[in-house]
Backbone as a printed PyTorch tensor [residue, N CA C, xyz], in Angstrom:
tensor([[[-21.2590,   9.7750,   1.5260],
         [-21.2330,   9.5180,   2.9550],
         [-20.0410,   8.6290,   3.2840]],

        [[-18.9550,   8.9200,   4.2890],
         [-18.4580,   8.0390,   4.8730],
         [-18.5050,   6.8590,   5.6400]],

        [[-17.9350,   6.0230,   5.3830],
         [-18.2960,   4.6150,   6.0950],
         [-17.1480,   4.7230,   6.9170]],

        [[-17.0770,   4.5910,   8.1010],
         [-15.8550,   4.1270,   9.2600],
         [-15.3530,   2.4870,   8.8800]],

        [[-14.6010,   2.5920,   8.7930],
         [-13.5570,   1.1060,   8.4440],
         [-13.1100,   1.0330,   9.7440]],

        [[-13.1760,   0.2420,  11.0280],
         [-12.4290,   0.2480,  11.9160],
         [-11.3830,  -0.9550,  11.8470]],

        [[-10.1400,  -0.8480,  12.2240],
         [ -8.8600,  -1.2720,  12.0310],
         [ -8.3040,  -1.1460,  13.3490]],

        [[ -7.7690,  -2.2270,  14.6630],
         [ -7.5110,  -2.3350,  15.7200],
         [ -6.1090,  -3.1290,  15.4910]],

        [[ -5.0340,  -2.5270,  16.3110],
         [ -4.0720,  -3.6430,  16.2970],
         [ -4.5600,  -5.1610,  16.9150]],

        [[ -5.5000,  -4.7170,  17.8200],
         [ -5.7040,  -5.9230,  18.9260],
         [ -6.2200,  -7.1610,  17.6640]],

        [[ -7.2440,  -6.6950,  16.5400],
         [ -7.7820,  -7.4040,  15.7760],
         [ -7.0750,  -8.4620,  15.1180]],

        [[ -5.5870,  -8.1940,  15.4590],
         [ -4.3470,  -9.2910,  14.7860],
         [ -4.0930, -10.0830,  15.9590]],

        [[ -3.9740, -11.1330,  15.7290],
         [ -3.3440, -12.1740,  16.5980],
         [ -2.0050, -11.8630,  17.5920]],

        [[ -2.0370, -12.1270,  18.6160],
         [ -0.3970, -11.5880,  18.9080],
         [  0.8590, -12.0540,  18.9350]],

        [[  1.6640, -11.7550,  18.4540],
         [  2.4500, -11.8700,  17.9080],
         [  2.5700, -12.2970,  16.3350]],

        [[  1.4960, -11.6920,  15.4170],
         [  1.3130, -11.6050,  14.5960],
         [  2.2400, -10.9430,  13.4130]],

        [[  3.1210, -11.1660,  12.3560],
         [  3.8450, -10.2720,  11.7140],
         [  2.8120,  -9.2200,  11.2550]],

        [[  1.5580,  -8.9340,  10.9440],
         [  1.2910,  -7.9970,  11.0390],
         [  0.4110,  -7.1970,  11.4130]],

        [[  0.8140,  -7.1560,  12.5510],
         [  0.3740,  -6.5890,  13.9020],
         [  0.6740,  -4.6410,  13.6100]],

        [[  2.1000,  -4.9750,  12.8080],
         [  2.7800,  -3.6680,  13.3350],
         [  2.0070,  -2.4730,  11.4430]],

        [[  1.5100,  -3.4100,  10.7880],
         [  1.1160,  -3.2850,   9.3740],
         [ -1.0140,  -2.7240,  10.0280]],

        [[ -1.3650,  -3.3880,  10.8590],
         [ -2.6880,  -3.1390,  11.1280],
         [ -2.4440,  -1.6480,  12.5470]],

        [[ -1.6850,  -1.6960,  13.2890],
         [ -1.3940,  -0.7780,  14.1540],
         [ -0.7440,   0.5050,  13.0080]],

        [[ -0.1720,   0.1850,  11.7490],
         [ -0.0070,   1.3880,  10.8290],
         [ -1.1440,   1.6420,  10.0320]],

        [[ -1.8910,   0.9030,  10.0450],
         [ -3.1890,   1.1000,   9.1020],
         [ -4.9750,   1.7510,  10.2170]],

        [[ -4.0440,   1.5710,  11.6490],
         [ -5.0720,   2.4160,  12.3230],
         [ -4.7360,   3.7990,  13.0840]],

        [[ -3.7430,   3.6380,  12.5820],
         [ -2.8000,   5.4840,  13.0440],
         [ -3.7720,   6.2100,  11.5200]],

        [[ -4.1720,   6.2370,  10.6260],
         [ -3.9270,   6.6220,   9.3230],
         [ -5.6000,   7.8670,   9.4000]],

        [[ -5.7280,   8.3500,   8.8500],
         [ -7.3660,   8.8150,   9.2260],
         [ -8.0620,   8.2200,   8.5990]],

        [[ -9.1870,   8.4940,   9.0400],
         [-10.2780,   7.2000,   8.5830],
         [-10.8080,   6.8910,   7.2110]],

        [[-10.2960,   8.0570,   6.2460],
         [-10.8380,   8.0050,   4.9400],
         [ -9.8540,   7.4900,   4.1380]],

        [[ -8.4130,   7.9890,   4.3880],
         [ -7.5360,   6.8810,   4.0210],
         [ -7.6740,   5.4180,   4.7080]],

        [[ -7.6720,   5.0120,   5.4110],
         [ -8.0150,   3.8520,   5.9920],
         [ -8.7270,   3.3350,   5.4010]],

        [[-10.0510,   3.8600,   5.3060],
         [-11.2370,   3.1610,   4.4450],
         [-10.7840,   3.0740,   2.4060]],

        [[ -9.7650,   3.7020,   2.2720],
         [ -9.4180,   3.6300,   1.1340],
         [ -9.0800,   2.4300,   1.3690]],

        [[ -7.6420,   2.5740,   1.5870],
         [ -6.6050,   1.1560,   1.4960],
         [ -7.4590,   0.0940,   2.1270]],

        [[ -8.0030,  -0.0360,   3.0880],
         [ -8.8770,  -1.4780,   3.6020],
         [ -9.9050,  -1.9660,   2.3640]],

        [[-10.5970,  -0.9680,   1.3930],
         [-11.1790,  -1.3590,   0.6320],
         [-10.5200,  -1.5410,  -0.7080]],

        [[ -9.5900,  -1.1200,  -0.6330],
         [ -8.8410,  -1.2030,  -2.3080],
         [ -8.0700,  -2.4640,  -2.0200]],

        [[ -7.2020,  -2.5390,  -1.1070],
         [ -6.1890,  -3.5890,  -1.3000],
         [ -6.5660,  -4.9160,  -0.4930]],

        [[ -7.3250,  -4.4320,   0.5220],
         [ -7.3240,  -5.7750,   2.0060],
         [ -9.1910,  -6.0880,   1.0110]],

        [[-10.1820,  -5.3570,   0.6710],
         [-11.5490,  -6.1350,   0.3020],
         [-11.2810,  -6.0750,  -1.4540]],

        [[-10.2310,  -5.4410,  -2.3080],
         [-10.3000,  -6.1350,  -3.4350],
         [-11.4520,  -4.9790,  -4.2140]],

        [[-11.4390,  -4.2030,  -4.1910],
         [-12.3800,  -3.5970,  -4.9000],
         [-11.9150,  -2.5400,  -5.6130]],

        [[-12.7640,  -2.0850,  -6.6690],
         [-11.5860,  -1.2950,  -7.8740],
         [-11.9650,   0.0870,  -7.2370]],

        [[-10.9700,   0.9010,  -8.1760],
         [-11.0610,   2.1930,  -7.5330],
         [-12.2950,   3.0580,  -7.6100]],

        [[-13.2940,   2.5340,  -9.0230],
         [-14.6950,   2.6320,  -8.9330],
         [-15.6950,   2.2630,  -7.9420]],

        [[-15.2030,   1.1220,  -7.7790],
         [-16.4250,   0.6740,  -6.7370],
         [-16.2950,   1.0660,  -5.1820]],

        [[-14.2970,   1.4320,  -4.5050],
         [-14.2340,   2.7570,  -3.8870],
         [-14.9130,   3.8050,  -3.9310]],

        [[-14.9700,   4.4530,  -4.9380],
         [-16.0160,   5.7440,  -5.1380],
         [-17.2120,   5.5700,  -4.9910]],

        [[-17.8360,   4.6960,  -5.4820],
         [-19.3290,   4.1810,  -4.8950],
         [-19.8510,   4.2990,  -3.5150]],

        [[-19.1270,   3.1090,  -3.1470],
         [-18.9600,   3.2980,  -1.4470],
         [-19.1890,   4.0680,  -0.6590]],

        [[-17.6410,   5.0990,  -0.9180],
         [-17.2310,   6.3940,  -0.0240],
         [-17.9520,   7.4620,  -0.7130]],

        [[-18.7000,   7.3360,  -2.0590],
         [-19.2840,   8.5570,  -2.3370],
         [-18.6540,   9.9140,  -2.6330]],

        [[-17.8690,   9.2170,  -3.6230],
         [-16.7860,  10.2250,  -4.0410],
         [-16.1580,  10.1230,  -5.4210]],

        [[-15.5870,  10.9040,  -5.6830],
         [-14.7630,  10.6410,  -7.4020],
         [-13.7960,   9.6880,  -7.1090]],

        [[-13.6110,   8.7950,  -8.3630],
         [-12.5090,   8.1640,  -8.6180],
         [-11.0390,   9.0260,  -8.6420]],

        [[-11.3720,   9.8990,  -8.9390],
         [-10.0830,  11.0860,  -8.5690],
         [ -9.4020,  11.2580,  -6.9490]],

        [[-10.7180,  11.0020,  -6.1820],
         [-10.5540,  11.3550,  -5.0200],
         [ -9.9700,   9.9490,  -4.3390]],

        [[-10.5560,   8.9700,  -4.8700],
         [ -9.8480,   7.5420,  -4.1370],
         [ -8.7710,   7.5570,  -4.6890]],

        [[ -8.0350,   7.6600,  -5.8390],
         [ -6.5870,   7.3400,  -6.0330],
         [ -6.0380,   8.3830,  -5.4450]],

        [[ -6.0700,   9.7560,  -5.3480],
         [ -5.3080,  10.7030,  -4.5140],
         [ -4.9880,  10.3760,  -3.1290]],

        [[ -6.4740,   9.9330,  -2.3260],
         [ -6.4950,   9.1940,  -1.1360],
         [ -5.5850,   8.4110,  -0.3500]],

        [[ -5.5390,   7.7260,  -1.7190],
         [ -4.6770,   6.2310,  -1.9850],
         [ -3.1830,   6.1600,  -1.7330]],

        [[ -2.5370,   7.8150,  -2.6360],
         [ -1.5080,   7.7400,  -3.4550],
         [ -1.0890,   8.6100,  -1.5440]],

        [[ -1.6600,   9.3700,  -1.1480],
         [ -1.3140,  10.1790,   0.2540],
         [ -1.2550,   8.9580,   1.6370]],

        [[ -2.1140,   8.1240,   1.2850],
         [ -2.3150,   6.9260,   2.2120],
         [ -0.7170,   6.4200,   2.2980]],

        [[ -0.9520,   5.3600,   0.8840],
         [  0.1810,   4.5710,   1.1720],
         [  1.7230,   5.5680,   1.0740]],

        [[  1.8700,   6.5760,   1.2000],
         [  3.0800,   7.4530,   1.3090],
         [  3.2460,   7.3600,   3.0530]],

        [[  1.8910,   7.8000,   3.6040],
         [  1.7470,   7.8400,   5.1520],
         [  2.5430,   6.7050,   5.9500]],

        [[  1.9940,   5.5540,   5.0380],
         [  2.1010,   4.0070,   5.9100],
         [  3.0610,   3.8470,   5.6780]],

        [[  3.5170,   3.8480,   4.1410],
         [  5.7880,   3.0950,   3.8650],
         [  6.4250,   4.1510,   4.6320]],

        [[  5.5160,   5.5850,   5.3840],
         [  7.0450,   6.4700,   6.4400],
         [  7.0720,   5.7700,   7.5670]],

        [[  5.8060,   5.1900,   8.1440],
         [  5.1410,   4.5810,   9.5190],
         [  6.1340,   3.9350,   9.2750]],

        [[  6.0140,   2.5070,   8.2730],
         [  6.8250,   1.4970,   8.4750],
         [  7.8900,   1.2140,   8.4030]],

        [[  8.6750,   2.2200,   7.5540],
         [  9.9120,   2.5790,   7.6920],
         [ 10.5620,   2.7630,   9.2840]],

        [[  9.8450,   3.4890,   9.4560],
         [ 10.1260,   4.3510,  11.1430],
         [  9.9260,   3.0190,  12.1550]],

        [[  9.4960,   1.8440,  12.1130],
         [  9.1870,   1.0820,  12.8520],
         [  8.3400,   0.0450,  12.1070]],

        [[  8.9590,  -0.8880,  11.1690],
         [  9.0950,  -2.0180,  10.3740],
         [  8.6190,  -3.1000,  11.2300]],

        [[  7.7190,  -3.7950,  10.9920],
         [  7.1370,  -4.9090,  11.5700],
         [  8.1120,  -6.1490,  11.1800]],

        [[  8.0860,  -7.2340,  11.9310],
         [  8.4710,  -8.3550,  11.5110],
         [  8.3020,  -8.8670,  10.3060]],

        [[  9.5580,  -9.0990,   9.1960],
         [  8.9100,  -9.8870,   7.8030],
         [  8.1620, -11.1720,   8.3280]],

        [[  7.4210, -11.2870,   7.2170],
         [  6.5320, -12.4920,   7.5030],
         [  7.3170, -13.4430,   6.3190]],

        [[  7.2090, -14.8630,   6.8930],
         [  8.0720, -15.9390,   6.2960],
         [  7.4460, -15.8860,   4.8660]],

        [[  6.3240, -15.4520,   4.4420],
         [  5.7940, -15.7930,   2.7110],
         [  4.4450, -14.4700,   2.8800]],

        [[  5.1630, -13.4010,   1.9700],
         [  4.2910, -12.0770,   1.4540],
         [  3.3470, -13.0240,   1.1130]],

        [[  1.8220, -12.4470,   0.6990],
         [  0.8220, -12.4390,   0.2550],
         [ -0.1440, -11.6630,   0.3340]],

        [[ -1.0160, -11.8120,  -0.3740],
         [ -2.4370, -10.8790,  -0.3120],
         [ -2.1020,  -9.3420,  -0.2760]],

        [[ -2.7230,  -8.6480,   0.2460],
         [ -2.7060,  -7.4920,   0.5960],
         [ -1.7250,  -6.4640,   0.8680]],

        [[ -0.2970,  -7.7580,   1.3890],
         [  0.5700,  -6.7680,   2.2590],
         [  1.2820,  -6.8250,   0.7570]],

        [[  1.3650,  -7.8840,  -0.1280],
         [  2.4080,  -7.8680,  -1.3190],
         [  1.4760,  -6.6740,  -2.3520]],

        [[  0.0420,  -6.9510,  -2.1530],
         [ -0.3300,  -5.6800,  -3.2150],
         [  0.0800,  -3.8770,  -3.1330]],

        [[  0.3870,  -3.6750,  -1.4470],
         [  0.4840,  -2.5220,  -1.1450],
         [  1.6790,  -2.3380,  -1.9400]],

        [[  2.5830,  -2.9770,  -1.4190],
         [  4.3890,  -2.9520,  -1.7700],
         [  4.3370,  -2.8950,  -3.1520]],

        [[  4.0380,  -3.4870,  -3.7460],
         [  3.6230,  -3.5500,  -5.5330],
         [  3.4010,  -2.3640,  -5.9210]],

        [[  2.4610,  -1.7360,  -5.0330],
         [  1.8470,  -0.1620,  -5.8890],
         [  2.8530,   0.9720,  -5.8750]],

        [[  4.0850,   0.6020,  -4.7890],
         [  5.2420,   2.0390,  -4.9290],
         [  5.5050,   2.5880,  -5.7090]]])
């Protein structure tokens, strides 16, 4: 069963550096979304993804691997503000290229 992950730009502060990183992460469809929000932003392995979403571990890294291709074209195409010190989440995405 799918779980809806909802992801709002508004949910970022404004003028937030990543504002333009949560507005790319809610263009995305919802099962990728719910990938990457649970793999990289809640920390959970690609098993316990599959749990979740109720699916193969095959199916979350494929997910994954189509996701973050989606988001580095988004952000390419319209690059959010660097933020003065990467961390968390946004440095794990960048890591996985």
């Amino acid at each position: 069963m799918d779980r809806a992950v909802q992801v709002r730009a508004s949910d970022a502060p404004v003028g937030d550096a990543y504002s333009g990183l949560i507005a790319a992460l809610a263009a995305l469809a919802p099962r990728q979304r719910a990938v990457l929000v649970l793999r990289y932003f809640e920390d959970l392995s690609e098993a316990q993804v599959a749990v979740v979403l109720d699916c193969s571990v095959g199916t979350v890294k494929s997910t994954a691997s189509r996701a973050l291709a989606r988001l580095r074209q988004t952000l390419e195409h319209d690059p959010p503000p660097a933020p003065a010190g990467e961390n968390g989440a946004v440095q794990r995405i960048r890591s996985s290229q």
